[in-house]
VOGU-3710 file (C-alpha; in Angstrom, 3 decimals, decimal comma):
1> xxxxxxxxxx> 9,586/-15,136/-24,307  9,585/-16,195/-20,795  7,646/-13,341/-18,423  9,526/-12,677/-15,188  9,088/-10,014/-12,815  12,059/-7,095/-11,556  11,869/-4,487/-9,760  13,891/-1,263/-9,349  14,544/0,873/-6,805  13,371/4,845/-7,488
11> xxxxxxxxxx> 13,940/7,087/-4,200  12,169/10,299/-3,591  14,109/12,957/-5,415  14,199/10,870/-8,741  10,346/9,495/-9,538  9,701/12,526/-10,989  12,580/12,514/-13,179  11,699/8,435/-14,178  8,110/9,774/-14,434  8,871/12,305/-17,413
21> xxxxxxxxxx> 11,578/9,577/-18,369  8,496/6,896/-19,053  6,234/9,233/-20,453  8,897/10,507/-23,163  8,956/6,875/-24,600  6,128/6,559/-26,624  7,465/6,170/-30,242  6,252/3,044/-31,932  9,623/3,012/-34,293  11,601/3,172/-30,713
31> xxxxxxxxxx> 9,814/0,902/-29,166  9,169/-1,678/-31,857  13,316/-1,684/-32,028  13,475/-2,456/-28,113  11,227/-4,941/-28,378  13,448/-7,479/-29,914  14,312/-10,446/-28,120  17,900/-9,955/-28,559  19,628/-6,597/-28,801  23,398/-6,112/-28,512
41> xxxxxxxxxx> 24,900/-3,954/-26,152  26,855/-1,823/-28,424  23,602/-0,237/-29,874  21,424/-0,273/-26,133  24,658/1,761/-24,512  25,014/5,180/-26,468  20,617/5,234/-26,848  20,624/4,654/-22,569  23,814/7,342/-21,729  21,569/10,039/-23,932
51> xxxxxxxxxx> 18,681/9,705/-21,947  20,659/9,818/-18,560  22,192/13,250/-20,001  18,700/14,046/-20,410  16,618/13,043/-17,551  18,933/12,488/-14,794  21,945/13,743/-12,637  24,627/11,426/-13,040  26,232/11,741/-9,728  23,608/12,326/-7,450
61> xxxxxxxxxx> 20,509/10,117/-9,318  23,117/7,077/-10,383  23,344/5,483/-6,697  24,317/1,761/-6,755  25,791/2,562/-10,594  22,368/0,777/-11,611  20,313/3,534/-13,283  22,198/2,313/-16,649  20,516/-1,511/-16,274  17,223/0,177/-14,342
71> xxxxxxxxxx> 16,631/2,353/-17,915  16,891/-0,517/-20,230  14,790/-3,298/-17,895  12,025/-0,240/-18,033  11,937/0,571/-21,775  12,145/-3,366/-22,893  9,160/-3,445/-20,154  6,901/-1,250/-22,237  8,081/-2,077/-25,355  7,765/-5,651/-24,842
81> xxxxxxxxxx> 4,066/-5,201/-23,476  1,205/-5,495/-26,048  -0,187/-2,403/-24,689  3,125/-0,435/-23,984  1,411/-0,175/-20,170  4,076/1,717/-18,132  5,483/-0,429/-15,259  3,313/-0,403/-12,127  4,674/1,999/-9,556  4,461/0,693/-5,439
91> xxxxxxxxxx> 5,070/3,352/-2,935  6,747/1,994/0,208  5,433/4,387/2,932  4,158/1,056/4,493  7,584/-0,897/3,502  8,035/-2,386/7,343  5,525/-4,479/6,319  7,298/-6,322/3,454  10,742/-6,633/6,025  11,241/-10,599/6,234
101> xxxxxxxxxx> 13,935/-9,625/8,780  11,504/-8,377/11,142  9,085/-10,940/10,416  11,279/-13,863/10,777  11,855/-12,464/14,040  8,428/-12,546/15,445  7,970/-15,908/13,619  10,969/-17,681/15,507  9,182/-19,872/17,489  6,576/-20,883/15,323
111> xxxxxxxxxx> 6,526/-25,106/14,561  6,191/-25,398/10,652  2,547/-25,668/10,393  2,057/-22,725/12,919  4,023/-20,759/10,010  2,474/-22,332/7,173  -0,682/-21,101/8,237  0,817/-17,362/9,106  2,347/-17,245/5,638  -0,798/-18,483/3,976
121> xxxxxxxxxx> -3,057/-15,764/5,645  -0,336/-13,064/4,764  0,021/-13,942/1,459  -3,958/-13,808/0,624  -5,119/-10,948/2,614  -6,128/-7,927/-0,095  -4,105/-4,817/-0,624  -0,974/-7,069/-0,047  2,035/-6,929/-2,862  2,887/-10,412/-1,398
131> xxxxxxxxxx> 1,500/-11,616/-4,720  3,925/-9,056/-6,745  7,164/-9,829/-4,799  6,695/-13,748/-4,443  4,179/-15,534/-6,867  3,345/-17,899/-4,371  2,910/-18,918/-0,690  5,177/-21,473/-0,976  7,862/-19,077/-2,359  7,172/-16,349/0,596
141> xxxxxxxxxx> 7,326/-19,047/2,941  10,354/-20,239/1,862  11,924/-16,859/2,036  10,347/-16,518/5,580  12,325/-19,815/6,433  15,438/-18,945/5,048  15,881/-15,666/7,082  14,678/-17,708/10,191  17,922/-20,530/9,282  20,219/-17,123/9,486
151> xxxxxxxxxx> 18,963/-15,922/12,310  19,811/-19,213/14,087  23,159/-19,604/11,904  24,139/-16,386/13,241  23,837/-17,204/16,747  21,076/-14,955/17,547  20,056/-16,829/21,184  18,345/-14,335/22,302  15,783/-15,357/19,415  16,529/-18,440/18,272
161> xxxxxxxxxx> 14,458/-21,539/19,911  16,697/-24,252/22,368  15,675/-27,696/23,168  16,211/-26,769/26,440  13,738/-24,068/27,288  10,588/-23,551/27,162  9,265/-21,388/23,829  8,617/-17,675/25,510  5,181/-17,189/25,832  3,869/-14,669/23,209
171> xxxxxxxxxx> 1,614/-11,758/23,918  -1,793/-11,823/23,770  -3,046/-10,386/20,573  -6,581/-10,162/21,297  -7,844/-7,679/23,633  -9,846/-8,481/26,574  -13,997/-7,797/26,585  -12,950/-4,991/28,970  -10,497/-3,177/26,464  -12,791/-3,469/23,982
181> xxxxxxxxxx> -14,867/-1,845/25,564  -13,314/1,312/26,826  -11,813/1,548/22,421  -15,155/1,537/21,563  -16,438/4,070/24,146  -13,474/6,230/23,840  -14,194/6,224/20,326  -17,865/7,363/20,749  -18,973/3,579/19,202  -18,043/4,556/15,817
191> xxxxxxxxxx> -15,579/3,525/13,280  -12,728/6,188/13,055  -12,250/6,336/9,485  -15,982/5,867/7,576  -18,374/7,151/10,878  -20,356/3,991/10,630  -21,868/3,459/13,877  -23,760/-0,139/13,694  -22,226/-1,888/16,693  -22,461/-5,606/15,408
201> xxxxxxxxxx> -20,351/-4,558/12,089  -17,352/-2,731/14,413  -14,072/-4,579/15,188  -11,196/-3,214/17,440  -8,349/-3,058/15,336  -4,293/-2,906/16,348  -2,841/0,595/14,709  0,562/-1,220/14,419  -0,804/-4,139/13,300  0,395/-7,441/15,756
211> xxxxxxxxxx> 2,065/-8,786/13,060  4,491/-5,547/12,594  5,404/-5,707/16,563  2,631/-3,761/17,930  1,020/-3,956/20,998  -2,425/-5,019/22,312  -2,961/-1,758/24,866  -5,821/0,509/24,731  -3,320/3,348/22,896  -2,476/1,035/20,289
221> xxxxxxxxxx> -6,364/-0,016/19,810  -8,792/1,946/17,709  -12,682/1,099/16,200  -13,564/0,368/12,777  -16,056/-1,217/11,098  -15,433/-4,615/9,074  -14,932/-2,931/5,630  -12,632/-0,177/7,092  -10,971/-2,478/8,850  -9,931/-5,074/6,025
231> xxxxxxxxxx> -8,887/-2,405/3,497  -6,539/-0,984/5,902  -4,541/-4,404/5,935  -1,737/-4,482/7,731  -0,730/-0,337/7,674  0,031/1,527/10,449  -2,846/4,207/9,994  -3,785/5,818/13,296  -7,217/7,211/12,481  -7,598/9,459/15,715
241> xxxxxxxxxx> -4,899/11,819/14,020  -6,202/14,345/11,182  -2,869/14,962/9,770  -1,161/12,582/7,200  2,159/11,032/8,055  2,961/10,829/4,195  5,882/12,572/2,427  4,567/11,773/-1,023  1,068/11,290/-1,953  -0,036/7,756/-2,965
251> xxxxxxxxxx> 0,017/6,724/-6,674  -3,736/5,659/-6,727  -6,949/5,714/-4,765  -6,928/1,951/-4,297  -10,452/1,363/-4,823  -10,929/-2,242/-5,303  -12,471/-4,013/-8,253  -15,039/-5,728/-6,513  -17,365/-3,474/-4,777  -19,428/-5,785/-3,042
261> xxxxxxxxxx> -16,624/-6,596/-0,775  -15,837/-2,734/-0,181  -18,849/-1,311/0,294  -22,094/-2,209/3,205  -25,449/-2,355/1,391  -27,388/0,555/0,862  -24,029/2,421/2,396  -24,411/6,080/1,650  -22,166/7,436/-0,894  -20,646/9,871/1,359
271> xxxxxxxxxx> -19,890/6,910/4,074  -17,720/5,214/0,780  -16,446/8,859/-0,182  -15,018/9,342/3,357  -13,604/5,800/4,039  -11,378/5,765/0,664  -10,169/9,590/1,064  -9,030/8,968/4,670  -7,110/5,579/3,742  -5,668/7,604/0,570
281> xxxxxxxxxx> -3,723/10,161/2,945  -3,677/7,236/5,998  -5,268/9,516/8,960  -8,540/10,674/9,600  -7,578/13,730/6,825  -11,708/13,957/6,077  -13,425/17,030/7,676  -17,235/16,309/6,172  -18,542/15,271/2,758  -21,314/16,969/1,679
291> xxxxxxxxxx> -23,844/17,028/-1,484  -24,497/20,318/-2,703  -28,116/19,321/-4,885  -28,538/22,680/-7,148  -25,036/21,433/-8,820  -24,898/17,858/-8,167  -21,274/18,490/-6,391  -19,762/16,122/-3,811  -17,905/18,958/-1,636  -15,145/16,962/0,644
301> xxxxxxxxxx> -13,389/18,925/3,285  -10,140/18,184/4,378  -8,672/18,877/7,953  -5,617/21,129/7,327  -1,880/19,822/6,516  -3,704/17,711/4,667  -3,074/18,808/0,596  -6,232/18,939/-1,792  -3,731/19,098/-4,749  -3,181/14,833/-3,494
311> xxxxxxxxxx> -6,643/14,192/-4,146  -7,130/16,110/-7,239  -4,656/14,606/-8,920  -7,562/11,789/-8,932  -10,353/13,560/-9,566  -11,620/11,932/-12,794  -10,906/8,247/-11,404  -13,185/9,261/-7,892  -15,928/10,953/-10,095  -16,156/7,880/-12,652
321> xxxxxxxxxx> -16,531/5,552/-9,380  -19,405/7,451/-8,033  -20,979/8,139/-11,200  -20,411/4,117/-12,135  -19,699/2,119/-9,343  -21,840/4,055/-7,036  -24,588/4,905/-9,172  -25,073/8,574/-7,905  -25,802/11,461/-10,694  -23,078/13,669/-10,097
331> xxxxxxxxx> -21,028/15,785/-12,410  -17,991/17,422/-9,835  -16,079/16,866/-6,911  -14,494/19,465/-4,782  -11,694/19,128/-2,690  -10,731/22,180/-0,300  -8,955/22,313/3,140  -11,355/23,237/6,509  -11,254/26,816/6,919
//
């Protein structure tokens, strides 16, 4: 079979209900069935309308009339998989980052290798789903281009490049040695999410990133270190506030496979506990870690609005890293909110 990639569309009110959908299909005899390459419609139909009785509202959970097509893609998905993996889930809290139209916008008046090189960098910076949604550069690129041709079909003038004119200058991203400078002291020379404090390893970084239309001005500036700064990626994560923006929590921790590119050397464990807890809830959501020695217990306190129940959720994955990627002897984590 040829592997391809779909994706469906699951709003707020209804992962839960594809959640205990996914995790009810776990017989072999089911699956081995849905595995076939060819199955006739006849026999998918009455199978799919039994679990929509069962799992979902018809008229409020069926929007687009796709949930029918959405059920089947999922179950061949697993069944089809050698290890009946359930279909990775992507929150879209940070969608505006993934909207060509907005993109193709501030790309306009780029020549071709100008946007080449834009595209290229995009597509390869980490913690990106560029990758997921588009294979390749050359595919994203070509998407880019395509919603540029509209634009200009459309008779957009206001964006669209003349002949005639001059290309409108574009704002400086880079912030002068003197803005720098008053982030860095407003922010007590310290990255805002780990608390690192070496100045030659801390960056001034745009909270609505360039790319996404944000602005190089001291409000829109904040410190953080190299590491902090690269794993937040192109989110809008303002780390001066200490309440998350998030409706939902996050689906995973998103601690990347290769440590050495995550972590400083010798970093304390506490500096790595803090820096992946604060980009889990995207604000500066961490109070204080502390190590409580009699019980070997990472305590992590959590400035309020901020929900513990998130975290622990992930408990087992964050005590496996420190035990294994960290190499520190502990046997619990606590998560509580700042009294």
């Amino acid at each position: 079979m040829e592997a391809f990639t779909e994706f469906i569309i699951v709003y707020e009110h209804t992962q839960s209900k594809f959640e205990a959908f996914i995790s009810s299909i776990t017989d072999q005899k089911l699956l081995d069935e849905w595995s076939k390459e060819y199955l006739d419609d006849k026999w998918m139909q009455p199978q799919v309308e039994e679990w929509i009785d069962e799992y979902f509202d018809d008229e409020t959970d069926d929007i687009g009339r796709r949930l029918n097509s959405d059920l089947i893609k999922i179950v061949r998905h697993i069944a089809q998989d050698d290890l009946h993996s359930k279909p990775p889930y992507h929150s879209f809290e940070e969608r505006e980052i993934y909207d060509l139209d907005k993109i193709a916008h501030e790309l306009i008046n780029f020549s071709t290798p100008q946007l080449y090189k834009y595209v290229n960098q995009e597509f390869l910076k980490p913690g990106t789903l560029w990758e997921t949604f588009y294979k390749t550069p050359n595919r994203l690129l070509t998407a880019v281009q395509l919603v540029i041709n509209k634009i200009i079909t459309n008779g957009d003038s206001s964006k669209a490049p003349t002949s005639t004119s001059e290309p409108t200058p574009q704002p400086p991203r880079e912030p002068t040695e003197e803005e720098k400078e008053q982030v860095k002291n407003r922010d007590g020379y310290a990255c805002l999410c780990c608390g690192v404090n070496t100045e030659g390893k801390l960056e001034i970084d745009h909270i609505k990133p360039f790319s996404m239309g944000g602005k190089t001005f001291v409000e829109n500036l904040q410190t953080l270190c190299v590491i902090c700064n690269r794993r937040k990626g192109r989110n809008e994560i303002d780390f001066r506030q200490n309440k998350t923006k998030l409706s939902i929590p996050k689906t995973d921790l998103s601690i990347p496979k290769n440590l050495e590119s995550f972590t400083l050397e010798s970093e304390k464990a506490i500096r790595t506990l803090t820096r992946i807890v604060n980009l889990f809830y995207h604000c500066k959501a961490v109070y204080k870690v502390d190590w409580e020695v009699y019980t070997y217990t990472y305590n992590i306190y959590l400035y309020p609005n901020n929900k513990p129940e998130w975290l622990l959720q992930h408990k087992t994955e964050l005590l496996k890293f420190v035990q294994e990627r960290l190499g520190r002897q502990a046997y619990n984590i606590e998560v509580t909110t700042k009294k």
